[in-house]
VOBA-1610 file (N, C-alpha, C; in pm, whole numbers, padded with zeros to 5 digits, always signed):
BEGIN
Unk+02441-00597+00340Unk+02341-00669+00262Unk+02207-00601+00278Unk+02117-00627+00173Unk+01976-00557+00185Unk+01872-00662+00145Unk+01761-00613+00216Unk+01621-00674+00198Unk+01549-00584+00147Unk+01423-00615+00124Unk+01340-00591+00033Unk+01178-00630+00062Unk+01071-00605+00113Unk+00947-00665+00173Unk+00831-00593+00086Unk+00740-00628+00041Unk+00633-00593-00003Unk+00511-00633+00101Unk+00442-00590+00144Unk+00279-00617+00169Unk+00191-00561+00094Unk+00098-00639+00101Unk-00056-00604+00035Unk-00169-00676+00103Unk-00253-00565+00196Unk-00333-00599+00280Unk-00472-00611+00214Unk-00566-00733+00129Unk-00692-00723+00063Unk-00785-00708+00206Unk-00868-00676+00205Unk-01003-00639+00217Unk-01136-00599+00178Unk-01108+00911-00441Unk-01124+00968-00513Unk-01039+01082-00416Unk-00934+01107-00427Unk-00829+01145-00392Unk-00795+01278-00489Unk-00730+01382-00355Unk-00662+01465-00374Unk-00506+01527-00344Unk-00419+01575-00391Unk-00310+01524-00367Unk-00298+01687-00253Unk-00200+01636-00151Unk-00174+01756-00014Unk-00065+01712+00045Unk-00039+01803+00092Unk+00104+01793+00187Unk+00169+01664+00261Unk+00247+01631+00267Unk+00270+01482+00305Unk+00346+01519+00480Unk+00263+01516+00559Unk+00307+01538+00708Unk+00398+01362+00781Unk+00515+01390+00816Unk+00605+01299+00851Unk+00544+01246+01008Unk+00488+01145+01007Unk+00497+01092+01132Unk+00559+01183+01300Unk+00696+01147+01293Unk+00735+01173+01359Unk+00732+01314+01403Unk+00713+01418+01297Unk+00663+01568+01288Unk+00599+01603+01386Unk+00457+01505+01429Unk+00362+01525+01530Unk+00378+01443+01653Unk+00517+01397+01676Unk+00553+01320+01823Unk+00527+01132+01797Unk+00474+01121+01753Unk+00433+00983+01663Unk+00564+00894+01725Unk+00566+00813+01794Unk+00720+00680+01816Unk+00665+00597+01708Unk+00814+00546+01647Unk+00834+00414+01600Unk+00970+00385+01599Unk+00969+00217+01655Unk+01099+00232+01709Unk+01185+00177+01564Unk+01298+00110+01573Unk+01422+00129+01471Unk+01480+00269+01458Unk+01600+00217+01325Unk+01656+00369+01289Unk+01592+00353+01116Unk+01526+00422+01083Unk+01514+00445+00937Unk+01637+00443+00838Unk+01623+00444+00708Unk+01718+00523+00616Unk+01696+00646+00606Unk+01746+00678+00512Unk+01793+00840+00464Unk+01656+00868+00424Unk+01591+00827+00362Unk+01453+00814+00283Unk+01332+00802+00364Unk+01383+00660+00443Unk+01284+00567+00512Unk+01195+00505+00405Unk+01239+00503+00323Unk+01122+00445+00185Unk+01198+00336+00186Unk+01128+00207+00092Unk+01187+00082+00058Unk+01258+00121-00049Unk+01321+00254-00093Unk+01404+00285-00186Unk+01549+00323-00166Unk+01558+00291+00002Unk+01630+00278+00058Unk+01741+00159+00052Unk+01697+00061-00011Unk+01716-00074-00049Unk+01805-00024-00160Unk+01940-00024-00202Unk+02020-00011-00289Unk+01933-00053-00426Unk+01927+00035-00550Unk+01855-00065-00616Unk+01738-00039-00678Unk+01659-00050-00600Unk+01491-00063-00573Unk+01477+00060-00658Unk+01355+00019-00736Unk+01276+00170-00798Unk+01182+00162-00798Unk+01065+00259-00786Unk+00911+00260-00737Unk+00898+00405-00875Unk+00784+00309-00971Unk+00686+00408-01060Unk+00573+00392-01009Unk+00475+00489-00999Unk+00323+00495-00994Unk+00216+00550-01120Unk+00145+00536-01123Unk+00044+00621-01185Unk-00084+00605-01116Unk-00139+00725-01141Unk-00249+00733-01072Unk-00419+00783-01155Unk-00495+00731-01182Unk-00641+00718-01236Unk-00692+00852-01204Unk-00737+00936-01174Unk-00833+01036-01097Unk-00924+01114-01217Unk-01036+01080-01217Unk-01136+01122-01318Unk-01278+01119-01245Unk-01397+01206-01241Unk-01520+01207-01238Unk-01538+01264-01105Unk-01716+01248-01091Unk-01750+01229-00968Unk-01898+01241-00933Unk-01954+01171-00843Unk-02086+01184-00841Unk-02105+01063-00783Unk-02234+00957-00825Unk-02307+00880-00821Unk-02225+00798-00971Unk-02239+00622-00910Unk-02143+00560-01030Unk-02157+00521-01146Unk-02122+00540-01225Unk-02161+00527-01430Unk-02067+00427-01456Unk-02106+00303-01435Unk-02001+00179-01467Unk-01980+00236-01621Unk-01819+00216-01672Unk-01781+00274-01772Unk-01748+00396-01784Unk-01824+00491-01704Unk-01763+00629-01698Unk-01635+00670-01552Unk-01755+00651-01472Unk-01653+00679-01305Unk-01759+00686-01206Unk-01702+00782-01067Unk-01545+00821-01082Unk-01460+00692-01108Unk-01361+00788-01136Unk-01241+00686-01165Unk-01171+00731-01047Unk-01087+00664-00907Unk-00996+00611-00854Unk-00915+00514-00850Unk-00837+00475-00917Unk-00730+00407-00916Unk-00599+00390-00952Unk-00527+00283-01024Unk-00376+00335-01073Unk-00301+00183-01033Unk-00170+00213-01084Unk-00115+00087-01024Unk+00050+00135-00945Unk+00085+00086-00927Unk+00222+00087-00799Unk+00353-00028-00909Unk+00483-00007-00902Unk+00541-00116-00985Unk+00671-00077-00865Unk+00719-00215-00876Unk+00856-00222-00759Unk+00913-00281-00858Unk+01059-00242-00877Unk+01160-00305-00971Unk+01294-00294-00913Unk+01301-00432-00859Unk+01442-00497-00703Unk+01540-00450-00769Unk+01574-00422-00933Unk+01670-00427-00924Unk+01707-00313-01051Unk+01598-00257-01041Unk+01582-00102-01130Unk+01516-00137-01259Unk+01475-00052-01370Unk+01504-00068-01513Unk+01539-00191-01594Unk+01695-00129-01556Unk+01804-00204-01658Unk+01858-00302-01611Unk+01787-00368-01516Unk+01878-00527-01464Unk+01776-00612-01450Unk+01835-00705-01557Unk+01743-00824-01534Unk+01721-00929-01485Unk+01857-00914-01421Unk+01863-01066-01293Unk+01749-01058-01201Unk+01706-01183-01159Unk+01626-01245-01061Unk+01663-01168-00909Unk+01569-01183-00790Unk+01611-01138-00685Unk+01542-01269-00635Unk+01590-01315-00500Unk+01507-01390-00359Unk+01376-01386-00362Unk+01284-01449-00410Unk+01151-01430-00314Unk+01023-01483-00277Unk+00999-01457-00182Unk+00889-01525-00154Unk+00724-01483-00103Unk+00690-01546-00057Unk+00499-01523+00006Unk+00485-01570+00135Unk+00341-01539+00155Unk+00263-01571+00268Unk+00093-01545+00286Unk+00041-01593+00276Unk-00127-01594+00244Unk-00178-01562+00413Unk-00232-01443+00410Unk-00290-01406+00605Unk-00421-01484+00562Unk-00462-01468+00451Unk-00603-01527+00440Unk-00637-01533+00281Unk-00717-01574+00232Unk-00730-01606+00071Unk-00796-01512+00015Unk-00851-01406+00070Unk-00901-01246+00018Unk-00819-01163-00058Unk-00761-01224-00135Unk-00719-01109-00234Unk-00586-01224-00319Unk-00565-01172-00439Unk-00517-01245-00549Unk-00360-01194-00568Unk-00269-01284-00570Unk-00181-01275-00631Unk-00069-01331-00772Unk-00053-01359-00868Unk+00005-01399-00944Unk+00128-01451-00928Unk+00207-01522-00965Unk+00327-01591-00990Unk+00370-01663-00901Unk+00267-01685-00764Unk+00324-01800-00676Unk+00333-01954-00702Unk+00318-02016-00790Unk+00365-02129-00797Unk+00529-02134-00822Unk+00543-02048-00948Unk+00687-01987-00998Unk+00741-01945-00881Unk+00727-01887-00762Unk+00788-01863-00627Unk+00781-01993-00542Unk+00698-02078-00580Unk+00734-02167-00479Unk+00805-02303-00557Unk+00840-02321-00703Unk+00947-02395-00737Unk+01104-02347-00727Unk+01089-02257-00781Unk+01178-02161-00801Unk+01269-02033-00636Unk+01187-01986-00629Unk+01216-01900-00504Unk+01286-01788-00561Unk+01247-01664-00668Unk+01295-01559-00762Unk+01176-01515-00786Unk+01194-01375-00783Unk+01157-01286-00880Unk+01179-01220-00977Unk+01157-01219-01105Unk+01222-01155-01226Unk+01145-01020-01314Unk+01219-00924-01287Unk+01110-00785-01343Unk+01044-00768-01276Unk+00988-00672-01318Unk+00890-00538-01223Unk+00763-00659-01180Unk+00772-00552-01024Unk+00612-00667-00952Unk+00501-00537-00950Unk+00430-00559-00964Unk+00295-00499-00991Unk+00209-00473-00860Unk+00165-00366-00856Unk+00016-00365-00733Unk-00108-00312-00802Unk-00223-00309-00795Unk-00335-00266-00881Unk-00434-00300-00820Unk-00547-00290-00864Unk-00705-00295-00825Unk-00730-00443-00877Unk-00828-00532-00785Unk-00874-00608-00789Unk-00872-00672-00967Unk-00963-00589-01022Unk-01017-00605-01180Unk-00875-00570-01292Unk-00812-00530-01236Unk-00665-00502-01315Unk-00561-00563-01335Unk-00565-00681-01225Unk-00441-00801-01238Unk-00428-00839-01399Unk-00501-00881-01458Unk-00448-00925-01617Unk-00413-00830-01678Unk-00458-00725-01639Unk-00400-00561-01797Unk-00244-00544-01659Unk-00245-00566-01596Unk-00057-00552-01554Unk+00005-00678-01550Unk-00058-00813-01545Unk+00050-00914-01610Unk+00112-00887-01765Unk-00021-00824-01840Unk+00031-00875-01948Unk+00118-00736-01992Unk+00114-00611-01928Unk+00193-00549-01965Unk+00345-00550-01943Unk+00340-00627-01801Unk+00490-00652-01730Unk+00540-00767-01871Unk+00468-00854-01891Unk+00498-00932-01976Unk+00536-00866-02143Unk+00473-00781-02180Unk+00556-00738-02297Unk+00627-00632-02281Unk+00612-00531-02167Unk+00784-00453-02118Unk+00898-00586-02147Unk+00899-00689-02058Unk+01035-00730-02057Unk+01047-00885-02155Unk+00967-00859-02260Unk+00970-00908-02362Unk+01039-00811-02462Unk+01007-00669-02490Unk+01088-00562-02537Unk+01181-00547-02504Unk+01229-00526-02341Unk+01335-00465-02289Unk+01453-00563-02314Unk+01397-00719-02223Unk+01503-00829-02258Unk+01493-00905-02310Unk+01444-00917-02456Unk+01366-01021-02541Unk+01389-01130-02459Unk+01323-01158-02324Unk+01216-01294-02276Unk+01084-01197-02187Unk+00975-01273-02206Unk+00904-01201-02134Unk+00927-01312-01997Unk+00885-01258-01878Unk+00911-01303-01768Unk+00752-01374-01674Unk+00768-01403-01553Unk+00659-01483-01553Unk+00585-01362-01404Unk+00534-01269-01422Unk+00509-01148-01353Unk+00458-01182-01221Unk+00498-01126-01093Unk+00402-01132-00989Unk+00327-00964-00966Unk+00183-01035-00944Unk+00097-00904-00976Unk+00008-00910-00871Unk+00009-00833-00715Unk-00132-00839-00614Unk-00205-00733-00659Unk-00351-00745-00611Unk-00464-00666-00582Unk-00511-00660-00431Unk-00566-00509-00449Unk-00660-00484-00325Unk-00806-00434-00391Unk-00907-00447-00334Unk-01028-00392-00409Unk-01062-00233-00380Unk-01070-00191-00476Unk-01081-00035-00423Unk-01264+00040-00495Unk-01331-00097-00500Unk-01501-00095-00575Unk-01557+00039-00470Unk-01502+00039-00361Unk-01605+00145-00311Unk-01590+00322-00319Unk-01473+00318-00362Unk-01431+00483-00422Unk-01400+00456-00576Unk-01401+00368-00621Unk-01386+00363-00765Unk-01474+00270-00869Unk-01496+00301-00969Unk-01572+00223-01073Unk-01484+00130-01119Unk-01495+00007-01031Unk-01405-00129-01068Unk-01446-00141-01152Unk-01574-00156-01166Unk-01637-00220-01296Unk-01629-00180-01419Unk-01553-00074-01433Unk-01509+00000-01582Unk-01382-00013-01644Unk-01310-00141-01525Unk-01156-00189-01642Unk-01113-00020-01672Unk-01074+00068-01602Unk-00990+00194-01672Unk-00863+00131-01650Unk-00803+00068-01563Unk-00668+00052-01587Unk-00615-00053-01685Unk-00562+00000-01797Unk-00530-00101-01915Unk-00348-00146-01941Unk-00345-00191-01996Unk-00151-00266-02028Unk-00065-00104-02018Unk-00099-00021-02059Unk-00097+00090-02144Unk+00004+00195-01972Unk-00135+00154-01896Unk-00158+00215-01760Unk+00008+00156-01674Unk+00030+00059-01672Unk+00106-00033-01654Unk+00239+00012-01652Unk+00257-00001-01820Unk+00372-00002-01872Unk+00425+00174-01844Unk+00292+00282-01871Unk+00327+00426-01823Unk+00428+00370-01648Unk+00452+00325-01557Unk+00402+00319-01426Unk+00590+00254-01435Unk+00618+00190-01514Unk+00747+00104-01523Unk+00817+00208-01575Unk+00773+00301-01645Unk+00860+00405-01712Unk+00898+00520-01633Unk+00817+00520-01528Unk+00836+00623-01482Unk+00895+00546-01309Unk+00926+00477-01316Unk+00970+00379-01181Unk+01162+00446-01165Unk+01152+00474-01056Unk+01276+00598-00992Unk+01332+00571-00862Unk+01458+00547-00832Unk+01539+00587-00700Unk+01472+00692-00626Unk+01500+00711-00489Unk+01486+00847-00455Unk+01347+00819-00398Unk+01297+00926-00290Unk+01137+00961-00248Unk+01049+00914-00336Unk+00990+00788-00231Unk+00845+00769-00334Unk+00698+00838-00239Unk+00633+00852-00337Unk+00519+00898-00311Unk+00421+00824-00242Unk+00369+00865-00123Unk+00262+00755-00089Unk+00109+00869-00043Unk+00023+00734-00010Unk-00131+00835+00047Unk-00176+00732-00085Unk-00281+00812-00131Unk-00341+00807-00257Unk-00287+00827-00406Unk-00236+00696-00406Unk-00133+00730-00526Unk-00129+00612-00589Unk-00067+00590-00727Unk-00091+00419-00789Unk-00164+00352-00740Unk-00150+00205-00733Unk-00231+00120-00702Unk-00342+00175-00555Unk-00287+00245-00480Unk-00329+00278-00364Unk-00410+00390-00375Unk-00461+00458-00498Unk-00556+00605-00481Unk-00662+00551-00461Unk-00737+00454-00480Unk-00910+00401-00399Unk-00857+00295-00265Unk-00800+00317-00247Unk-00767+00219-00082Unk-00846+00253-00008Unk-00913+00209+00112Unk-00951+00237+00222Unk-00892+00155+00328Unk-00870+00244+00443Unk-00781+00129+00521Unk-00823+00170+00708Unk-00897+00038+00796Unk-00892+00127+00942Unk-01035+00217+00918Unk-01110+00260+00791Unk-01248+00300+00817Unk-01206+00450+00762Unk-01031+00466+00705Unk-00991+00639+00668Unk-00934+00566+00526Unk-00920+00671+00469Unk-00809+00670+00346Unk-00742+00598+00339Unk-00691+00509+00253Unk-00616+00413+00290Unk-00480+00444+00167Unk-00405+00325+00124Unk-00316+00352+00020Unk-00185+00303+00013Unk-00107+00429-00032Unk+00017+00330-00046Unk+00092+00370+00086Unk+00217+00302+00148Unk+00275+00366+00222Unk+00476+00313+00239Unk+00530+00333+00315Unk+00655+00259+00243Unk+00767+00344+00364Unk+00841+00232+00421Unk+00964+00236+00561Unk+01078+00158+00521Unk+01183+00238+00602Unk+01315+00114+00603Unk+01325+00116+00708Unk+01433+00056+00739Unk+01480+00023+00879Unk+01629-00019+00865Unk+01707+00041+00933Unk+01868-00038+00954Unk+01862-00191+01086Unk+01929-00277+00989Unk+01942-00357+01116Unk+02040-00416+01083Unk+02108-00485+01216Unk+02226-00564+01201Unk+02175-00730+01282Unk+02223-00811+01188Unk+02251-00967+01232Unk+02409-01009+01253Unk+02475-01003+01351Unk+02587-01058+01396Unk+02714-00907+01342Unk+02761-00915+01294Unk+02882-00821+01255Unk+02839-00795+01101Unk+02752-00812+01033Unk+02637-00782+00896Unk+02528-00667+00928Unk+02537-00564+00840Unk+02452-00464+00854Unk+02334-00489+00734Unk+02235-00490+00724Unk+02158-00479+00644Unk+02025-00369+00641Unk+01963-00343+00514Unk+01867-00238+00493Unk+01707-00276+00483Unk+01625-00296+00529Unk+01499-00385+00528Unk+01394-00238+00491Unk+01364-00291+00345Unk+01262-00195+00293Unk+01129-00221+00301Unk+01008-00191+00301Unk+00882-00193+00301Unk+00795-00125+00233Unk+00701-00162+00165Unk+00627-00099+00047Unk+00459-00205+00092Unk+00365-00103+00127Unk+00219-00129+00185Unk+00122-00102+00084Unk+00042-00176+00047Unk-00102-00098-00074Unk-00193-00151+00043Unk-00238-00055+00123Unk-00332-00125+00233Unk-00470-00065+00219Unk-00561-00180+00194Unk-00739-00195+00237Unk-00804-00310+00280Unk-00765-00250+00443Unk-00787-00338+00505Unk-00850-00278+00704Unk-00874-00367+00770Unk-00896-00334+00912Unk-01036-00249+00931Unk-01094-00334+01058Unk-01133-00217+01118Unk-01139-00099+01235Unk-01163-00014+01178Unk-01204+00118+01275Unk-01108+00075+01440Unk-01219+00001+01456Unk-01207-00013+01594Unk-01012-00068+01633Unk-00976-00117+01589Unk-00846-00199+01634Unk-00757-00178+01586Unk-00749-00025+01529Unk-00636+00097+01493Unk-00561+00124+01618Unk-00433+00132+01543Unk-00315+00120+01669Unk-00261+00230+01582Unk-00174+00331+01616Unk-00076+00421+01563Unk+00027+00421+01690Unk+00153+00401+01671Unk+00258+00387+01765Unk+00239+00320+01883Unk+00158+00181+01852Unk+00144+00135+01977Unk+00035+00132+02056Unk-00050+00237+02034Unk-00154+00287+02112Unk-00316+00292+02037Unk-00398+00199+02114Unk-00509+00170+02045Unk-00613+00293+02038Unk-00598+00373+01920Unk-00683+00484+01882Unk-00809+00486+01836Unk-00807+00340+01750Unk-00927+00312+01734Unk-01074+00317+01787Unk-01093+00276+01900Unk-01228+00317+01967Unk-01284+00479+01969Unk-01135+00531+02030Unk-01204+00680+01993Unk-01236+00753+01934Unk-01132+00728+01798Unk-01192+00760+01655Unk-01310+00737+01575Unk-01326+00582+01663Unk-01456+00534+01562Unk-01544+00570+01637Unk-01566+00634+01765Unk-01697+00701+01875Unk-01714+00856+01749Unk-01623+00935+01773Unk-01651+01065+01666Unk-01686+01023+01501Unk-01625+01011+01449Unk-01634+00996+01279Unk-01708+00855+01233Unk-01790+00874+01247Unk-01887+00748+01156Unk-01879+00743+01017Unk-01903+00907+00932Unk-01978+00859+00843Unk-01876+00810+00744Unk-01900+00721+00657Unk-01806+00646+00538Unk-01808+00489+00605Unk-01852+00511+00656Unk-01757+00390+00783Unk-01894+00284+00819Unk-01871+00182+00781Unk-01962+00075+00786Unk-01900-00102+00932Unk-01917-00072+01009Unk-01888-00160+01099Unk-01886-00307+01055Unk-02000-00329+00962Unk-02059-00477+00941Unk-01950-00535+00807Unk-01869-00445+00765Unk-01810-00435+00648Unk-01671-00555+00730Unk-01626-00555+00838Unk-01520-00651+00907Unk-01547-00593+01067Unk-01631-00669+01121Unk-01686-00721+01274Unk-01608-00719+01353Unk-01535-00684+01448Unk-01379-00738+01500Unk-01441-00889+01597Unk-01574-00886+01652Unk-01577-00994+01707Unk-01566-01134+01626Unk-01599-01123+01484Unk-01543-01257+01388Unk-01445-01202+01353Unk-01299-01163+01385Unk-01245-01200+01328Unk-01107-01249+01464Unk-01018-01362+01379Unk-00917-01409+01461Unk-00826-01268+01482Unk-00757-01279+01604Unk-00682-01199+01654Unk-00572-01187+01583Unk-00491-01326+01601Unk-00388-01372+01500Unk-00368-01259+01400Unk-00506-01267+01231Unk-00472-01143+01211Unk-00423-01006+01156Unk-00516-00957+01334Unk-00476-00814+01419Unk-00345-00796+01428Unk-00267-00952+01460Unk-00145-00882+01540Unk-00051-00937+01410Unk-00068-00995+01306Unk+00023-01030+01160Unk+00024-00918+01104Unk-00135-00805+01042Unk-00132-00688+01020Unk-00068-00568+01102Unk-00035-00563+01200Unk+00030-00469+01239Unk+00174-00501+01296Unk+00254-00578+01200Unk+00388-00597+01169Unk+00459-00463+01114Unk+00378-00407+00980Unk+00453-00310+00846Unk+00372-00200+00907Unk+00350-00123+01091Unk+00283-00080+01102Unk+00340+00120+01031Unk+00442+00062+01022Unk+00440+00249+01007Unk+00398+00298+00879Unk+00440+00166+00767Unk+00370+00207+00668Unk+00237+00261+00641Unk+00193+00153+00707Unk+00014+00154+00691Unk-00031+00294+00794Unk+00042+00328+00879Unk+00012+00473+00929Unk+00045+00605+00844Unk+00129+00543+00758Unk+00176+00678+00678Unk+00057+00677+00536Unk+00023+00579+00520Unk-00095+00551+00369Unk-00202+00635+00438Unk-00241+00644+00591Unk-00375+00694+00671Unk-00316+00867+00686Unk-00200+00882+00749Unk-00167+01003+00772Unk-00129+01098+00693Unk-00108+01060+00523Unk-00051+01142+00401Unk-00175+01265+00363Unk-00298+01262+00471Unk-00381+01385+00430Unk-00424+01444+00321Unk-00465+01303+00211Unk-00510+01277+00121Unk-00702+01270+00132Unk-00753+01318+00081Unk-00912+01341+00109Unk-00959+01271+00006Unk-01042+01251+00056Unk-01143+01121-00071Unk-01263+01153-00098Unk-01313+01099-00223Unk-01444+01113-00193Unk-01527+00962-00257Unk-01599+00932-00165Unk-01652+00789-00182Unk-01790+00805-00271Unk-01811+00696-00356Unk-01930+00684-00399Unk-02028+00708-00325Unk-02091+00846-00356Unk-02235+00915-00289Unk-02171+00906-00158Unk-02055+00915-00073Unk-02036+01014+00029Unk-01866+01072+00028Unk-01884+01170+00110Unk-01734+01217+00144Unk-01705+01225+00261Unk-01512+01173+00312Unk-01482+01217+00399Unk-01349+01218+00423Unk-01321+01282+00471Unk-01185+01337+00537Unk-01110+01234+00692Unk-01001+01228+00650Unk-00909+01183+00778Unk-00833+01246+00803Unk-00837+01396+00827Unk-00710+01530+00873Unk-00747+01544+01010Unk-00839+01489+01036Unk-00898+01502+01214Unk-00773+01363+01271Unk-00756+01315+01180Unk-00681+01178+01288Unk-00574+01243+01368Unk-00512+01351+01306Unk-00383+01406+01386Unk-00388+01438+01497Unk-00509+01480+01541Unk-00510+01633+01639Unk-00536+01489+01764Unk-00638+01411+01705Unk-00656+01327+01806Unk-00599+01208+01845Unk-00495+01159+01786Unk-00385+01111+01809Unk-00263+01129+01919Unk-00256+01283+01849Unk-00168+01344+01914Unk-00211+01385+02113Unk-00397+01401+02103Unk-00450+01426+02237Unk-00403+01257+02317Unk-00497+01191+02229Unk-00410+01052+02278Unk-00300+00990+02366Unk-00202+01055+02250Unk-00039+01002+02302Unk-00046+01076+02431Unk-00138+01209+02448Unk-00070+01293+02611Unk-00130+01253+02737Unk-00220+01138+02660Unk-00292+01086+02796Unk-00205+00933+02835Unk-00118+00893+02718Unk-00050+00728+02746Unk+00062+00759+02791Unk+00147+00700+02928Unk+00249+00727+02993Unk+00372+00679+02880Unk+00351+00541+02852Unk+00436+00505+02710Unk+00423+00487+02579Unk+00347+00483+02510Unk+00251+00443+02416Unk+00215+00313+02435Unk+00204+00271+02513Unk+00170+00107+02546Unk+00224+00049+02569Unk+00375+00098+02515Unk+00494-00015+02574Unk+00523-00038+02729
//
């Protein structure tokens, strides 16, 4: 049997080499799939598209443009049965669509959507006339946001139905793409790059094997209370690399612990959206997170276990 998990953590990208976690000594425990993507999930297909236009100082209406949207479809394309599903609110910062319909019901039907804050209606209503075309009914869409206003010109509506429906068409088995990509190319996440990111895991309940997929659009956390395998990196990172990085933006002393420790459940994802060595460039500043490796890696040689 297989599962299936989405997160979306609310709170100007170039595309580069995608370095594997584990490549640089990195633990995380489980056994992955073949993939380690939530495409691992028999089934599952992941389209993206991605925004990337301008740069400078911001021209609401012009740019830059960072953004895009992310589409998960449980059960591909061409199948239109319902799957299981459900929610969970960490906090009321960020919007999602179709939960009432999840909480009479308990289904999802057709492609679920990820996007920028200002984009939730141009991907309801496109999910809504895809599978009004595809299966003459249109369906009742679930669609989250993360805000991505500070590397991108939210305020210019670039992502339209259009954007959407490209994103469902191009939704595929097989390696998905993460870092700065669909919904996730203006993410910021932890005070670095933030984005998309995406794990499986094999597990077994009793004499039942099952596949537990994961798919992250994360902007969220701060600096300081970055964990990568266990091991709190955060302080030291945020002593070197300031600039981009605004402290007052999420305080760790207001905030509940609780959470610290709910967000770093889907942690490998959200390490792989930081570690895909994707470079940004923020409204009137730039910066880079390719330094996280080296010092990570100094890190792990000073922790006897990684914390465990």
């Amino acid at each position: 049997m297989n599962m299936l998990t989405l997160y979306f953590a609310p709170g100007a990208s170039s595309m580069a080499v995608h370095i594997a976690l584990h490549e640089i000594g990195v633990p995380f425990e489980g056994v992955p799939g073949p993939l380690n993507a939530i495409t691992d999930v028999p089934g599952v297909e992941v389209g993206q598209v991605s925004l990337v236009s301008g740069q400078g100082p911001l021209k609401v209406g012009v740019g830059p443009v960072r953004t895009g949207v992310t589409i998960i479809l449980p059960r591909g394309r061409a199948n239109s049965q319902p799957v299981y599903g459900g929610f969970f609110d960490l906090n009321g910062n960020g919007e999602m669509t179709g939960q009432s319909y999840l909480q009479d019901f308990g289904v999802i039907q057709g492609p679920i959507g990820i996007t920028n804050t200002n984009a939730i209606g141009q991907v309801y209503a496109a999910i809504q006339s895809w599978t009004q075309q595809r299966f003459g009914e249109a369906t009742t869409p679930v669609v989250a946001e993360t805000w991505d206003g500070r590397l991108n010109d939210i305020g210019g509506f670039h992502v339209r139905p259009e954007t959407a429906i490209a994103a469902i068409e191009a939704a595929k088995s097989g390696s998905v793409a993460e870092g700065s990509v669909g919904g996730g190319t203006g993410m910021e996440c932890f005070g670095f790059k933030g984005g998309i990111g995406t794990a499986s895991r094999k597990i077994a309940l009793g004499a039942h094997p099952y596949m537990v997929g994961v798919l992250v659009q994360c902007n969220t956390g701060d600096r300081k209370v970055l964990r990568i395998g266990g091991v709190l990196v955060g302080p030291a990172l945020s002593a070197r690399w300031l600039p981009c990085y605004d402290p007052r933006l999420s305080p760790p002393d207001k905030a509940n612990p609780r959470f610290w420790r709910m967000y770093s459940k889907p942690n490998w994802s959200i390490s792989v959206s930081i570690f895909s060595r994707r470079s940004c460039q923020e409204i009137g500043c730039a910066s880079s997170t390719a330094k996280i490796f080296s010092s990570t890696v100094n890190l792990r040689k000073t922790e006897a276990s990684w914390g465990r």
